[in-house]
C-alpha positions in Angstrom: 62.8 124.7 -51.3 61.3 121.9 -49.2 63.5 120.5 -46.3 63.4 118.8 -42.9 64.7 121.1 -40.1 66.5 120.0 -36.9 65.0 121.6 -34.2 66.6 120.2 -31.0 67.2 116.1 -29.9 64.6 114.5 -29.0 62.2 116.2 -31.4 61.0 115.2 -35.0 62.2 116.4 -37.8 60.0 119.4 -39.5 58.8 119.7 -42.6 59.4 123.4 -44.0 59.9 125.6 -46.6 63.4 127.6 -46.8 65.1 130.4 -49.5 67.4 128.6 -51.8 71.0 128.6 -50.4 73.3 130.8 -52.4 76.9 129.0 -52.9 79.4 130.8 -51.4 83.4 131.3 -52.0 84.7 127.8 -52.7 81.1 126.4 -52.6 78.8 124.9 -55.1 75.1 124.1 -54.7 73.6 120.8 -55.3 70.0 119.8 -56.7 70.1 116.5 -53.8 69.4 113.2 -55.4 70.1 111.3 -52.2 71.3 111.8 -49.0 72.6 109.2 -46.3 71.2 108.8 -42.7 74.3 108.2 -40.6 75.7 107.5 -36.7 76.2 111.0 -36.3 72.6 112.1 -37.4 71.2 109.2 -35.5 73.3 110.5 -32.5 72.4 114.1 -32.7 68.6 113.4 -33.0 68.8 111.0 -29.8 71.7 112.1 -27.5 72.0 116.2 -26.9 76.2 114.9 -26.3 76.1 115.2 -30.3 74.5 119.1 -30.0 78.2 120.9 -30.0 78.9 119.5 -33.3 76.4 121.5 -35.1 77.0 124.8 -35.9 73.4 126.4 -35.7 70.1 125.8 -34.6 67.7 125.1 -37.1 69.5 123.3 -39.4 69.2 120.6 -41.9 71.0 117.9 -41.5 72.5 115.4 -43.8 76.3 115.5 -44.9 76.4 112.3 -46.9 75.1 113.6 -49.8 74.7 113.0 -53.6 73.2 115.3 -56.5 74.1 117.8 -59.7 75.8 121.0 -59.3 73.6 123.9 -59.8 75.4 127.0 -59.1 79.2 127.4 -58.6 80.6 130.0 -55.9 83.2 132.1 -56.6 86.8 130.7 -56.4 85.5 127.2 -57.7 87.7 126.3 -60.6 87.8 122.2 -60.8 83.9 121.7 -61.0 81.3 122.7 -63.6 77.4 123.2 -63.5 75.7 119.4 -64.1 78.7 117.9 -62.6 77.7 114.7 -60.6 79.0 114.5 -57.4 79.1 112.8 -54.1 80.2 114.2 -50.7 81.0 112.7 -47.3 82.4 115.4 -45.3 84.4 113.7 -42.2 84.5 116.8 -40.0 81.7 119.2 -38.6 83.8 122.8 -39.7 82.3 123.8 -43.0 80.4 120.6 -43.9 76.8 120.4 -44.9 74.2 119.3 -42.1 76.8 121.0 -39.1 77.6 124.6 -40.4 75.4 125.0 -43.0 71.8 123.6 -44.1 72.7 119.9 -45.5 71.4 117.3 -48.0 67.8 116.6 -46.2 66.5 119.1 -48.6 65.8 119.5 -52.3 
């Protein structure tokens, strides 16, 4: 799937090609129909003092995102495949675009 890696502050964004994530225990995997730039993306791609709140280098940012659930993890009981959701994590453990590849992607 297309997506726009992180590769370190002060650098663009890159275009790239990655595998489709698989969701995980208590996950579900969106097809992204929007995705919010925010303070804390702003901060990480212009101050490295945002760095030790991401999990992993690449990744792809973006935790203010909105799409259809595609794929349902195990353990995921209140949500159904086509579900429309939004999603604003607040904090950097487990959310998209800190731990794990984020909404700037398909």
């Amino acid at each position: 799937m297309k997506a726009w890696h992180f590769l370190g502050t002060g650098q663009p964004l890159k275009p790239v090609d990655i595998p489709v994530p698989v969701a995980g225990p208590g996950q579900v995997l969106l097809q992204v129909g929007g995705c919010g730039l925010c303070h804390t993306d702003v901060g990480v791609l212009e101050d490295e003092g945002w760095l030790s709140t991401l999990v992993k280098l690449p990744i792809v940012m973006g935790h203010e995102v909105a799409g259809t659930i595609t794929a349902l993890g195990p353990e995921v009981a209140d949500w159904q495949i086509g579900d429309r959701v939004g999603a604003c994590p607040s904090m950097a453990v487990g959310a998209p675009g800190f731990s794990y590849d984020g909404g700037f992607a398909e």
